[in-house]
Every structure is written in C-alpha cells, then in structure tokens.
ZABA-70616 format. One line per field, with one value per atom (N, C-alpha, C, O): residue number from 1; residue in three letters; atom name; y, z, x. Coordinates in steps of 0.001 Angstrom, whole numbers. Each point is the difference from the previous one (the first is absolute). Layout:
<nodes>
nr: [NUM:...]
rest: [ALA:...]
atom: [CA:...]
v: [Y:...]
w: [Z:...]
u: [X:...]
</nodes>
This chain:
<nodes>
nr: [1:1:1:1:2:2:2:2:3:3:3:3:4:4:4:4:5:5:5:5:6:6:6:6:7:7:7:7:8:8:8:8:9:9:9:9:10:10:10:10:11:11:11:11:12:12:12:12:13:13:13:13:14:14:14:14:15:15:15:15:16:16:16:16:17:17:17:17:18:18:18:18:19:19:19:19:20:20:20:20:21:21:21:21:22:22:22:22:23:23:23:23:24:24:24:24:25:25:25:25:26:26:26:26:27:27:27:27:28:28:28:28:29:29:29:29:30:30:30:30:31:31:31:31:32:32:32:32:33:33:33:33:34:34:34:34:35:35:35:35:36:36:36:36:37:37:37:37:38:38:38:38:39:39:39:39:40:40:40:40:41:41:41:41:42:42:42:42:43:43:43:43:44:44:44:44:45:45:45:45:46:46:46:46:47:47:47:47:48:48:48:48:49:49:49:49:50:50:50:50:51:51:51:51:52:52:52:52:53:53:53:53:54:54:54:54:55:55:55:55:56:56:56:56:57:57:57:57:58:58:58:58:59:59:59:59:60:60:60:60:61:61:61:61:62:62:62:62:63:63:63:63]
rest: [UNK:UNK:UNK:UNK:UNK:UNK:UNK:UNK:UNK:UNK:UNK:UNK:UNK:UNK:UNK:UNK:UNK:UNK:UNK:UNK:UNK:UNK:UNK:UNK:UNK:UNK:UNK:UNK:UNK:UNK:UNK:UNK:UNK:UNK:UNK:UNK:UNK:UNK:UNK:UNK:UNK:UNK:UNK:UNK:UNK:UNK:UNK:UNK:UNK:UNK:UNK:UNK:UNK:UNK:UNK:UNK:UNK:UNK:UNK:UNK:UNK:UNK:UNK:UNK:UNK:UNK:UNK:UNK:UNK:UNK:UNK:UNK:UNK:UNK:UNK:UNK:UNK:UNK:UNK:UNK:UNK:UNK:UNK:UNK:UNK:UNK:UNK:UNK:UNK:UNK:UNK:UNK:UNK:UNK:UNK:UNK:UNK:UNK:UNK:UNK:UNK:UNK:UNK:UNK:UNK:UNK:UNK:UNK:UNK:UNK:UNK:UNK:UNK:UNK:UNK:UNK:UNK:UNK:UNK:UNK:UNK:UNK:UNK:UNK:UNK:UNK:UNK:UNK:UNK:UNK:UNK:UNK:UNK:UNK:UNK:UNK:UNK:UNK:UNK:UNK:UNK:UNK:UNK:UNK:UNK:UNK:UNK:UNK:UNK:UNK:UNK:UNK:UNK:UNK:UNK:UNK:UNK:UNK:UNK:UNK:UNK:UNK:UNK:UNK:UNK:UNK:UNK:UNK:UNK:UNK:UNK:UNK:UNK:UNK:UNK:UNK:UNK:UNK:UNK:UNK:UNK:UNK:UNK:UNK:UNK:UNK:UNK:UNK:UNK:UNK:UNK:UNK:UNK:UNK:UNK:UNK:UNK:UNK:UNK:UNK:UNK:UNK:UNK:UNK:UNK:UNK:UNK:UNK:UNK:UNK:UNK:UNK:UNK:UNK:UNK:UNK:UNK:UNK:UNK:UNK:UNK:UNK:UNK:UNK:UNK:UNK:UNK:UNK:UNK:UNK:UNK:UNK:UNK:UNK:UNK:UNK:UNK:UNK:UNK:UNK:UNK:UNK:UNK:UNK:UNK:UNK:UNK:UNK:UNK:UNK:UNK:UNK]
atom: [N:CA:C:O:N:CA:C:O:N:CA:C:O:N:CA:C:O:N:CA:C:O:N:CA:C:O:N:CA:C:O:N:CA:C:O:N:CA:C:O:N:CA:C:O:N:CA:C:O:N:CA:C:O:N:CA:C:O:N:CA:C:O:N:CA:C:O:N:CA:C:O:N:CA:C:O:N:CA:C:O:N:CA:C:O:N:CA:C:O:N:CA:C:O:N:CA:C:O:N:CA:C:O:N:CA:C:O:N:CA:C:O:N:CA:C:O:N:CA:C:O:N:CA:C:O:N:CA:C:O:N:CA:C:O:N:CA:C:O:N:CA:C:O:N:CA:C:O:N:CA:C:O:N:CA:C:O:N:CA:C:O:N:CA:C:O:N:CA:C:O:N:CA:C:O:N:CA:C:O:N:CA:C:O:N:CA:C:O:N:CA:C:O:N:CA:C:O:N:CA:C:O:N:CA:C:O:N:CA:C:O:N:CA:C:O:N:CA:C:O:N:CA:C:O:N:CA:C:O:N:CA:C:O:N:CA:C:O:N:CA:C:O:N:CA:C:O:N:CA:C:O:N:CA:C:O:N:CA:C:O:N:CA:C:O:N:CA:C:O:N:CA:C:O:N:CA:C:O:N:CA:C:O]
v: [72565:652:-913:-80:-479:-1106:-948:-16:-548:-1026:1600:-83:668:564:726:353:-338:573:-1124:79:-1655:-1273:-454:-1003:1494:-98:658:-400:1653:1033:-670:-485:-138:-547:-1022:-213:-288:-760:-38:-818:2171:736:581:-196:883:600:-1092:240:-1657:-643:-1042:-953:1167:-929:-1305:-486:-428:-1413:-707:193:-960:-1592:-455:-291:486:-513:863:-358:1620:1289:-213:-848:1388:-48:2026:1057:-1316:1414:1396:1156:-2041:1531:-61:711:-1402:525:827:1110:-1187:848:1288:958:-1208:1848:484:1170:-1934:842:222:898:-1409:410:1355:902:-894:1066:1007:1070:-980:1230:235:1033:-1740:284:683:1067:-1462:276:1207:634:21:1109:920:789:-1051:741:499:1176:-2279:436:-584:-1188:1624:-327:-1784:-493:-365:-1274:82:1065:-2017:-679:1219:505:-100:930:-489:638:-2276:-376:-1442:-854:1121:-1670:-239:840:-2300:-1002:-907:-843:1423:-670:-1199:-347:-404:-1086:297:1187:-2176:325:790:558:-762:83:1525:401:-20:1124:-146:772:-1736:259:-410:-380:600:102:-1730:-913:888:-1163:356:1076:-3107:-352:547:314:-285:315:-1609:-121:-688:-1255:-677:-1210:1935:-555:157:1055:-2097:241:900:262:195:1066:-1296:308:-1424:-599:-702:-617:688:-292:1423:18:846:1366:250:173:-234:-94:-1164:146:-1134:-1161:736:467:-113:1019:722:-170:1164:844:-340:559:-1787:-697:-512:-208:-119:-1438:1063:-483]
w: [134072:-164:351:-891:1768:756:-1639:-573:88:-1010:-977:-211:-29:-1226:584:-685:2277:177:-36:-302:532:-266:-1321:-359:-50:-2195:-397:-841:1649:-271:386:-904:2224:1007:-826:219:-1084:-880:-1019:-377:249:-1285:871:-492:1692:1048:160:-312:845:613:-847:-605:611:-453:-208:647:-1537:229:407:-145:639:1048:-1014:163:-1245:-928:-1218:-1079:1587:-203:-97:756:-1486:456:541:-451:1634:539:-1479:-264:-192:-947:-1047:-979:971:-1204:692:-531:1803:1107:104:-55:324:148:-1401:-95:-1204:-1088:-260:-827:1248:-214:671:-579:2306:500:-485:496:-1303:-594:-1208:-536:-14:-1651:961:-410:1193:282:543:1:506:445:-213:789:-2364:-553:935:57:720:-23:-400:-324:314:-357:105:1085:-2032:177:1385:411:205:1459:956:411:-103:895:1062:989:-1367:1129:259:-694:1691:893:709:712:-764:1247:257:-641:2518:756:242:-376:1450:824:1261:327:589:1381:1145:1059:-1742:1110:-855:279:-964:-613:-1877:-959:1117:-1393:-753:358:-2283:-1152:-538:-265:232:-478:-1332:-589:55:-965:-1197:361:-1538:-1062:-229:99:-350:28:786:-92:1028:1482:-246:-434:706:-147:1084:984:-969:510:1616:1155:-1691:1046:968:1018:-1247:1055:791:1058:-1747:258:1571:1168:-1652:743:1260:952:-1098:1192:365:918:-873:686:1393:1099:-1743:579:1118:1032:-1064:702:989:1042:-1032:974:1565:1112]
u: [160160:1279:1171:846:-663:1048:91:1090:-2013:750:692:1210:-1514:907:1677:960:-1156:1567:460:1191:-1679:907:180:616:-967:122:1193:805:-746:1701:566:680:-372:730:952:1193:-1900:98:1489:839:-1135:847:1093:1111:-1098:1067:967:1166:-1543:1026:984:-492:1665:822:184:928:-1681:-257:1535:1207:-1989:1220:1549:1185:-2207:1540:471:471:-744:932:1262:474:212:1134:575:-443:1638:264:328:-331:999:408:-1026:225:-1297:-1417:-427:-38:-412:-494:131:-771:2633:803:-150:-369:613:-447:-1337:-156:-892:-1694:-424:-607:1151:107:710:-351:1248:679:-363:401:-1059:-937:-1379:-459:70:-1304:208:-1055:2036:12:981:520:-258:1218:1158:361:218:1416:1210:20:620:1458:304:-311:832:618:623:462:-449:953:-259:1044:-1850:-619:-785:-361:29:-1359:1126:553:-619:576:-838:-549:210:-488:847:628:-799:997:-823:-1120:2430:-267:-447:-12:-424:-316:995:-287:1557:1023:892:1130:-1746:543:652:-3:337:610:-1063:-1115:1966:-409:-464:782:-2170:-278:356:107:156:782:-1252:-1134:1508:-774:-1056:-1221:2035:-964:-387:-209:50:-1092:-1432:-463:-259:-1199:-792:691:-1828:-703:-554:-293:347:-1018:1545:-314:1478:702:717:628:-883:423:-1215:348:-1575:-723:-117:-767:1527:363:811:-675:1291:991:-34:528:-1508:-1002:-427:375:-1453:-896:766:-622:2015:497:-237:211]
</nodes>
C-alpha cells in the first residue's frame, strides 16, 4: 500500500518550477471556483508574485 499513496503524492504536489499563478489557477479549475479566489502567500504574509517559482516560494518557508 505505501508505494501507491507515493504515486498520488506525485500528482498532489506542485513541481519546483511551477510557476505561482498556474498553481492558483489549477486549484480553482480543480475545484470549480471562481477566477482570483485562491492566493498564495509569502512567508511574512503577503501576496506572492504570479511569476515566482513554486521552489523559491518554498525557500521562503524553510529559512
């Protein structure tokens, strides 16, 4: 069972060189809501930029 929940895992997470607003629009196709409804912030509260990648968004995080 363990290898097949890491096969989804797969498909759940946002690859490194994502960019932020493919992201907020995948999440709002994927769960039918409304355009500009899903923001991802920064560490310190605000609105990450649209062309930030997913893997410095995540350095962020980590420091």
């Amino acid at each position: 069972m363990a290898g097949r929940e890491e096969e989804g895992r797969r498909f759940r997470n946002a690859r490194n060189d994502a960019r932020v607003d493919s992201i907020e629009k995948r999440i709002e196709k994927d769960y039918g809501l409304p355009a500009g409804s899903i923001q991802l912030n920064r560490a310190d509260g605000g609105n990450a930029r649209g062309d930030k990648k997913m893997s410095n968004l995540r350095k962020e995080y980590n420091k």
